[in-house]
C-alpha positions as CSV (number, residue, x, y, z in Angstrom):
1,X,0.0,0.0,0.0
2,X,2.9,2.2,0.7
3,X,4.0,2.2,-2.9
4,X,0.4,3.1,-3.9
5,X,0.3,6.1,-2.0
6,X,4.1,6.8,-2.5
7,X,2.9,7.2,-6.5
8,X,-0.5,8.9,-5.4
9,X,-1.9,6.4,-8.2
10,X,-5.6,6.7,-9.0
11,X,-7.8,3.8,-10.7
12,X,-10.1,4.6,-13.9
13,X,-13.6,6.4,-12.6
14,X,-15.7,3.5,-13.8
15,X,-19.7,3.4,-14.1
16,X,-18.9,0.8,-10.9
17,X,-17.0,3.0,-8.9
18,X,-19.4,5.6,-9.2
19,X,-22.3,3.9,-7.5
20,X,-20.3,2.5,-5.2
21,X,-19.5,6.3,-3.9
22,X,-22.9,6.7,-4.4
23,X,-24.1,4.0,-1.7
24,X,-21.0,4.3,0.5
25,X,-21.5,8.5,1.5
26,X,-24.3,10.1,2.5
27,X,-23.2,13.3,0.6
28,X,-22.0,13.4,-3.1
29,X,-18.2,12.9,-3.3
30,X,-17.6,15.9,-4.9
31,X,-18.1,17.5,-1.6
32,X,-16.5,15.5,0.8
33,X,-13.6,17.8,2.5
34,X,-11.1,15.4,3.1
35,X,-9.2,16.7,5.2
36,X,-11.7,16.9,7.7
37,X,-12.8,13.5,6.9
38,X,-8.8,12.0,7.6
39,X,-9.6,12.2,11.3
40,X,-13.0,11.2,11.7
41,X,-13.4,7.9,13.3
42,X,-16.7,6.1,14.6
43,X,-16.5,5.9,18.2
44,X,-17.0,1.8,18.4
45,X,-14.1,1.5,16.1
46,X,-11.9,4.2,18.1
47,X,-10.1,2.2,21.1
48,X,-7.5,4.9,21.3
49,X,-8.2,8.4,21.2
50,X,-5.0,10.1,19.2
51,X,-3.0,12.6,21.7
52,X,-2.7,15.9,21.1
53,X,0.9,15.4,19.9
54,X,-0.1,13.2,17.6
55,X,-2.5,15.2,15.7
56,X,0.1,17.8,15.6
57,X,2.8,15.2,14.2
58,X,-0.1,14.0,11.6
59,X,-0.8,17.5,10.0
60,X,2.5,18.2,10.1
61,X,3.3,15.4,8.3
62,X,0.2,15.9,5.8
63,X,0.6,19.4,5.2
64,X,4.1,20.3,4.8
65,X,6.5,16.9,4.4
66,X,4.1,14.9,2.0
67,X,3.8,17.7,-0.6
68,X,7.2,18.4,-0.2
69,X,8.0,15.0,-1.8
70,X,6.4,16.1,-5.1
71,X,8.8,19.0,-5.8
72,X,12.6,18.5,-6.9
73,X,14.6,17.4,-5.7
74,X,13.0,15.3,-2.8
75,X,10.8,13.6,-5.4
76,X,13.8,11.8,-7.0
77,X,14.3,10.6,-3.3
78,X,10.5,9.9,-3.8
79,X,11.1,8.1,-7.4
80,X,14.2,6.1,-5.5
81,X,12.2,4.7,-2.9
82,X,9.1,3.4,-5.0
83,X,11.9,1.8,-7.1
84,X,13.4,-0.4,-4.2
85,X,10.2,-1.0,-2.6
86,X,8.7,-2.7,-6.3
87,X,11.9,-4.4,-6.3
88,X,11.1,-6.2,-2.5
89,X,7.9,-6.7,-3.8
90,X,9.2,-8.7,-7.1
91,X,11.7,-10.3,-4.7
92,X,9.1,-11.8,-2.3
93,X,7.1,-13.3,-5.2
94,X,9.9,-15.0,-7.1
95,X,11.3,-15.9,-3.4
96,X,7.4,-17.2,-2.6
97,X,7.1,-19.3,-5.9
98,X,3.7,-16.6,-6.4
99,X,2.0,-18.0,-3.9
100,X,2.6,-15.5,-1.1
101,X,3.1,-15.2,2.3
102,X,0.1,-14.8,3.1
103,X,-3.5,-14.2,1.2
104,X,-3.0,-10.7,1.9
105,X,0.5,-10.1,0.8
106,X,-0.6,-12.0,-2.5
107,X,-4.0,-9.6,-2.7
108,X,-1.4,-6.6,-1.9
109,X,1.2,-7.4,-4.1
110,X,-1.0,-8.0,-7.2
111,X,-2.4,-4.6,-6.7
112,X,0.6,-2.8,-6.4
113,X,1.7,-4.6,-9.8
114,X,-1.3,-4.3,-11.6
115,X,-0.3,-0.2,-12.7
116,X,2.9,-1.6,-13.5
117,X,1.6,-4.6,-15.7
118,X,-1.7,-3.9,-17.2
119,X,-4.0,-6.7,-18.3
120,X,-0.6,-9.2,-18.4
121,X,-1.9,-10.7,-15.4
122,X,0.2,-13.9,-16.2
123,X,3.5,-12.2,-15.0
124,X,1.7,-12.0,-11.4
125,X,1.1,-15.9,-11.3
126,X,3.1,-19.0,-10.3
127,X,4.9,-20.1,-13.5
């Protein structure tokens, strides 16, 4: 997931995808302020409240270190990393035989290749 968000990579808007934001938010999701919606949490599924510090930390990080990233020259640092994480990704399925750790390094991994690979979706399975 980390390489997903490390290339801020967006699927195609689909007839799907659209009702599926439809059903999922109450409000249309043009209008969702995401920001706000980051730290929202339902109180059942809340067993720690964040500290103080910690909500500093977060929209620190958020607001000033992640879009730093996209200018040069931090996003070649940006651009290096993605490349060695894809690499421990390839390396764990040719060290796994493509069968995975687990179900949800397989379900993981094949999503993180998928941009990479297209509709090749032979070069993701056990040869």
């Amino acid at each position: 997931m980390a390489y997903l968000y490390g290339k801020k990579f967006v699927g195609p808007i689909t007839p799907t995808i659209l009702e599926i934001r439809e059903e999922l938010y109450n409000i249309p999701y043009s209008e969702i302020d995401w920001k706000k919606a980051r730290d929202c949490c339902a109180k059942e599924d809340l067993r720690y409240p964040c500290s103080w510090i910690q909500d500093i930390v977060w929209t620190y990080l958020n607001k000033y270190v992640d879009p730093m990233f996209n200018v040069w020259p931090f996003n070649k640092l940006r651009e290096i990393s993605l490349r060695n994480l894809m690499k421990h990704i390839y390396y764990e399925d040719e060290n796994t035989k493509y069968i995975g750790l687990c179900p949800i390094n397989k379900s993981l991994g094949s999503q993180v290749r998928w941009p990479t690979i297209g509709s090749d979706i032979t070069s993701i399975l056990r040869p």
